[in-house]
C-alpha positions in Angstrom: -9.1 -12.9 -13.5 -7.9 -9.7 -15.7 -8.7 -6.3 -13.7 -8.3 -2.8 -15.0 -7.1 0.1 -13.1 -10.3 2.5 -13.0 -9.8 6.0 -14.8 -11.2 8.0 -11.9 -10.0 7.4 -8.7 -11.3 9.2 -5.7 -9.8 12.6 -4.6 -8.3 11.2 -1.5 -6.7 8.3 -3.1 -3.0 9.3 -3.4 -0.6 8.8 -6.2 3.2 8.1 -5.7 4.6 12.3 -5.8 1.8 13.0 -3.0 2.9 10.0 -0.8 6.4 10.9 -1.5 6.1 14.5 -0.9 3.8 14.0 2.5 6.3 11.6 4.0 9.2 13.6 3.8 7.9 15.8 6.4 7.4 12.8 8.9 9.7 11.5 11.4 12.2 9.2 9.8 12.3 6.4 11.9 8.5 5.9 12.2 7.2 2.6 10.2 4.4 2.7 7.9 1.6 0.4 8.2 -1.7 0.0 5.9 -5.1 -0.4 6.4 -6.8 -3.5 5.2 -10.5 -3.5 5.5 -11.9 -7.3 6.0 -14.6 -8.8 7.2 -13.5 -9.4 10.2 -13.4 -5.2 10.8 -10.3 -2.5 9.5 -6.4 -4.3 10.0 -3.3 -2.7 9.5 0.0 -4.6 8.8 3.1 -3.3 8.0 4.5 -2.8 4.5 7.3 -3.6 2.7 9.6 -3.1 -0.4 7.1 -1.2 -3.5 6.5 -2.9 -5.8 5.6 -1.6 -9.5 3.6 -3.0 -12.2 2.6 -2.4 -15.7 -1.6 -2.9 -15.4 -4.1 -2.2 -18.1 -6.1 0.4 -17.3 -9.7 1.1 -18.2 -9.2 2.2 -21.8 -6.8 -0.6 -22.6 -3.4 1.5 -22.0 -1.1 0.0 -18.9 -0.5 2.2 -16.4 2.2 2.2 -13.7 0.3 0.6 -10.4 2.7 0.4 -7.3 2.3 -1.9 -4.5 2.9 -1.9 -1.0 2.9 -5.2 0.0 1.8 -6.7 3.7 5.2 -8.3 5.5 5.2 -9.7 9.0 5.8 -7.7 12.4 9.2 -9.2 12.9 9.9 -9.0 9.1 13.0 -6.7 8.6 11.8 -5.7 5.4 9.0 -3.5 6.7 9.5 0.3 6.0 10.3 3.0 7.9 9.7 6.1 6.6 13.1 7.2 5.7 13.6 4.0 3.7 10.5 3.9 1.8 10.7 7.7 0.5 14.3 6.6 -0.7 12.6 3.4 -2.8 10.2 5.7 -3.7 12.5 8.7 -5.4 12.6 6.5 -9.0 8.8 5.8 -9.0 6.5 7.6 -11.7 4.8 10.3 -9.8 1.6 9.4 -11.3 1.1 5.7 -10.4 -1.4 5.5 -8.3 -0.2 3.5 -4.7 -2.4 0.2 -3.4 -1.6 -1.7 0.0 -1.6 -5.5 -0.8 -2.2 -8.3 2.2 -3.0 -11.7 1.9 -5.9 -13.5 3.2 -7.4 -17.1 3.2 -9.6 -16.2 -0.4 -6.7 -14.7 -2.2 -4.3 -11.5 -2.1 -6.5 -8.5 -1.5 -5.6 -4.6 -2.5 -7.1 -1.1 -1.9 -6.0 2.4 -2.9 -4.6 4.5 0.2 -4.8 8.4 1.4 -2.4 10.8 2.9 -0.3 9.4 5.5 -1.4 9.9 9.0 0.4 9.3 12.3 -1.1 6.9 14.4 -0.6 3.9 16.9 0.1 0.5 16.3 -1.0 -2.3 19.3 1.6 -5.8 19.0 -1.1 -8.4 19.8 1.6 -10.5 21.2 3.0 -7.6 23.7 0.3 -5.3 24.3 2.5 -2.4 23.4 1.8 0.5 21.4 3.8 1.7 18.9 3.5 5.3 17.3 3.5 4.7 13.3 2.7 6.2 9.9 -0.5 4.7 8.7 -1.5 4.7 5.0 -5.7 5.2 5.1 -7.6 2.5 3.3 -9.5 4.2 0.0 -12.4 2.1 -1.0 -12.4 2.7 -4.5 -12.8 0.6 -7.8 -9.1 -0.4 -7.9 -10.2 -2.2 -3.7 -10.9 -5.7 -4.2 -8.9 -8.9 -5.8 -5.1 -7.6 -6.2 -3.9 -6.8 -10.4 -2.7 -10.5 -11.9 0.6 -8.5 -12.3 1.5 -7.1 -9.0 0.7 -10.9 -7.4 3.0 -12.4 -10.0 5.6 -9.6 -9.6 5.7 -10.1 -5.6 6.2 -13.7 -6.2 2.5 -14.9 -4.1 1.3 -17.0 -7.2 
């Protein structure tokens, strides 16, 4: 299924210079996790290496879209801050960012908002971690994840 990047994006969804710009006044060593709205109720999982992608937007043109794709808790890929504002220095600062996670129906996406610092429960351990968390924007790009960032992380 082909989907378009919508022109207008909410306010509060943030594009790659804002989420660059707000991290670097985090601590370093916190990690960053997403929100993934569900139906079972709000998730977050840890994100890992961005990932960009040519998409067509709205009018036809294609757009830089960068991913931040779901990885697992013990995955030593997941992002820190420090790391992810380095992988993010080469990045257009206009592409608008989406958190990607897999579910049962197919890889899901939404936009996200400024980063906010927040806890983090491991089911497994019961302990609580502090984290950055990247806020779930619903918005016309939240839904099935672009053809091209799928095929680009390899979850075909």
């Amino acid at each position: 299924m082909m989907l378009n990047v919508p022109l207008e994006l909410p306010a509060t969804a943030i594009r790659i210079g804002d989420l660059r710009a707000l991290l670097g006044v985090l601590s370093a060593d916190l990690l960053v996790v997403a929100d993934c709205p569900g139906q079972d109720g709000p998730g977050r999982t840890r994100v890992g290496w961005p990932v960009k992608a040519p998409v067509r937007d709205e009018s036809g043109r294609r757009v830089p879209v960068v991913a931040l794709p779901e990885v697992d808790g013990d995955d030593e890929d997941a992002m820190t801050v420090s790391l992810l504002c380095g992988l993010l220095a080469d990045l257009p600062e206009s592409a608008p960012v989406v958190a990607v996670w897999e579910t049962e129906d197919g890889p899901l996406q939404t936009t996200v908002g400024a980063p906010e610092v927040g806890d983090l429960i491991n089911e497994a351990s019961g302990l609580t971690v502090r984290v950055v968390v990247l806020p779930a924007v619903l918005s016309g790009a939240t839904g099935t994840a672009y053809d091209e960032i799928v095929y680009n992380l390899g979850w075909e």
